[in-house]
C-alpha positions in Angstrom: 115.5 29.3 71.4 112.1 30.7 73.0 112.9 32.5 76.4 109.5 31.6 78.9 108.1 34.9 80.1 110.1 34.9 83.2 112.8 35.3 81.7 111.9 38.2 78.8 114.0 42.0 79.9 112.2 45.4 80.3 110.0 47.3 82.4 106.2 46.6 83.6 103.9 49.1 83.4 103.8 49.4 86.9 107.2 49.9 87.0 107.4 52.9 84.6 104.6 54.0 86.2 105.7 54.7 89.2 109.6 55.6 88.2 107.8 58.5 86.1 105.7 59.8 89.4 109.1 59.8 91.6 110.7 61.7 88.6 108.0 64.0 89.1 107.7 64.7 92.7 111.4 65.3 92.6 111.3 67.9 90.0 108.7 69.9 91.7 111.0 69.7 94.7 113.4 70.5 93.1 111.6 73.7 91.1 110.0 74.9 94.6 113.9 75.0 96.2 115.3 76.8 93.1 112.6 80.0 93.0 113.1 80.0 96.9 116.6 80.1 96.6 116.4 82.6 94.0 114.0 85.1 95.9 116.9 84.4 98.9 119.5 85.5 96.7 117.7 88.7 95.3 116.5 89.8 98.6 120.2 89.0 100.2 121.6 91.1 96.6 119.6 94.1 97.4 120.0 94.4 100.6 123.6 94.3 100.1 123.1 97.1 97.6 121.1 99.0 100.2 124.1 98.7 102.5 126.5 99.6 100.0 124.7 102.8 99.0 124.7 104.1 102.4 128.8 103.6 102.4 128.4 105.3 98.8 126.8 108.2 100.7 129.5 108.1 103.6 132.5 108.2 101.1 130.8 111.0 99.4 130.2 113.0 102.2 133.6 112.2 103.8 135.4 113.7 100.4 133.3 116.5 99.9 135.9 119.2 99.2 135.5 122.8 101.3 137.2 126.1 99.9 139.8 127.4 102.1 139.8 131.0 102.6 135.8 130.9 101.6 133.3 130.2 104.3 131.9 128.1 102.0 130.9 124.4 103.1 130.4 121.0 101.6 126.8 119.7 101.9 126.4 116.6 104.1 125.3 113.9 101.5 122.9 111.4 102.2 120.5 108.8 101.7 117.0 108.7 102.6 114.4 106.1 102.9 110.0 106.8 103.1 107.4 104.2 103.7 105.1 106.3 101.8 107.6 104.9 98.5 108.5 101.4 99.5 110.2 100.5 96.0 112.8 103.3 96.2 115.1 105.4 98.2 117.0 108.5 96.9 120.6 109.9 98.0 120.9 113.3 98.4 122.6 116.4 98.7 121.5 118.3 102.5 121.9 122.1 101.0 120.3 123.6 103.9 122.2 122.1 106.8 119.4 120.1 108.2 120.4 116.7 107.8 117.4 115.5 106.2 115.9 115.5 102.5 113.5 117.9 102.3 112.3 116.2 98.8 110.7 113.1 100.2 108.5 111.3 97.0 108.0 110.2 94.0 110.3 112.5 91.8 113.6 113.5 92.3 113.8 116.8 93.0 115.1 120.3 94.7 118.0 117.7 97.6 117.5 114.7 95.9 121.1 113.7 93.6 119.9 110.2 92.7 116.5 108.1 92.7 117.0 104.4 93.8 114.5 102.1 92.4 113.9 98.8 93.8 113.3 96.7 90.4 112.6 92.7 91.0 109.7 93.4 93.6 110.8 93.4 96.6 110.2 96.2 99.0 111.3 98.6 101.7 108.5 97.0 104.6 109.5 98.9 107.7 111.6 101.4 109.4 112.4 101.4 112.8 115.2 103.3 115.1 116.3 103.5 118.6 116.9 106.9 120.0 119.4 105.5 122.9 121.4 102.6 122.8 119.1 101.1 125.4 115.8 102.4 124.2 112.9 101.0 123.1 112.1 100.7 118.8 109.7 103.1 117.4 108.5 102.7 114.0 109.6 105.3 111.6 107.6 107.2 108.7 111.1 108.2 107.0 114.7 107.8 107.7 117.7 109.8 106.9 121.3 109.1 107.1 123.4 111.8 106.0 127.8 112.2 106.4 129.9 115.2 106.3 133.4 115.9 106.2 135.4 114.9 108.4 133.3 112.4 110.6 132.8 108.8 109.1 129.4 108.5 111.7 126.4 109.4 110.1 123.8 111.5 111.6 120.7 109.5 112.1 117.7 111.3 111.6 113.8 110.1 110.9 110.2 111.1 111.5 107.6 109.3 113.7 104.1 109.4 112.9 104.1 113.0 114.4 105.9 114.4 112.0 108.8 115.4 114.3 112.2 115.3 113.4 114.7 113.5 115.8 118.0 112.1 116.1 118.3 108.4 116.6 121.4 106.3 117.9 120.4 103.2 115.5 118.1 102.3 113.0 116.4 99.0 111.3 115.4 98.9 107.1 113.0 96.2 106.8 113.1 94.8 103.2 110.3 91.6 102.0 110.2 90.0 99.0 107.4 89.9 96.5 105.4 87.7 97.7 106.3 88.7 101.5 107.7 85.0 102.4 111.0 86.3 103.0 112.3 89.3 105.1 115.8 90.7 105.1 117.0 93.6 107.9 120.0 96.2 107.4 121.2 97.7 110.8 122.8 101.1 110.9 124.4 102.2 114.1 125.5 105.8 114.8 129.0 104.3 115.0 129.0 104.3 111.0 128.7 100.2 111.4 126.2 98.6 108.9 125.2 95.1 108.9 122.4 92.5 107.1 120.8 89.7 109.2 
């Protein structure tokens, strides 16, 4: 039996035509979502490693062992951040009492216990800090949180663009991602509280 050509199965040209180019479009929707929700994740992973480093510091510092009967005491430890090296930060060991690394750059050096390199290409983007609670930001050119035994609050230290080192009450690490799309924050307060938003 002959079937008329009404009646023959299968796709037109047309039709494959145009359920190839929806096939298409979706996939490139569907490729665009995936990097962006990749560079979300990496940014939202490092910033949680950012924030767990500064803890690493606290617990170090917190546990640092004295001598008794020696007038001998532990270092503050710390972590330090410079905008001058946006894909790193370093921990450190404060040897002279000043709450601050005094071996900002690219080595690791003299305070400096540990270089933390930022590897997928994101970056540290900004610094800022509040001296008061109800002050106004100021951008920083480094920042130093550093802990010692027994308080669990860091001390908050950083330098403006003078060069002078002051105390601040809270402070602001701004990381962006590689292609400076996406922007994650990490708050430290002098409370010892850390957050990501």
């Amino acid at each position: 039996m002959n079937l008329s050509p009404s009646q023959k199965k299968g796709f037109t040209f047309i039709e494959l035509a145009v359920t190839v180019g929806v096939f298409a479009i979706l996939s490139t929707l569907a490729v665009g979502n995936f990097r962006n929700t990749t560079k979300a994740l990496s940014l939202n992973s490092l910033a949680n490693l950012i924030a767990s480093d500064i803890r690493r510091a606290q617990v170090k510092g917190i546990s640092n062992q004295s001598y008794p009967g020696t007038n001998y005491i532990a270092p503050a430890i710390g972590i330090s951040f410079d905008t001058t090296y946006v894909t790193a930060y370093m921990m450190f060991s404060d040897t002279d009492g000043n709450f601050i690394n005094n071996n900002l750059g690219a080595a690791c050096a003299g305070e400096c216990t540990e270089r933390l390199v930022i590897k997928d290409g994101s970056k540290i983007s900004h610094i800022y800090a509040k001296r008061t609670a109800g002050g106004t930001i100021k951008s920083l050119d480094s920042l130093h949180f550093t802990f010692q035994r027994p308080d669990p609050e860091p001390m908050i230290k950083g330098k403006e663009n003078d060069l002078i080192t002051r105390d601040y009450y809270y402070a602001e690490i701004w990381l962006t991602s590689k292609d400076n799309l996406l922007t994650k924050k990490i708050i430290v307060w002098k409370t010892g509280m850390v957050a990501i938003q």
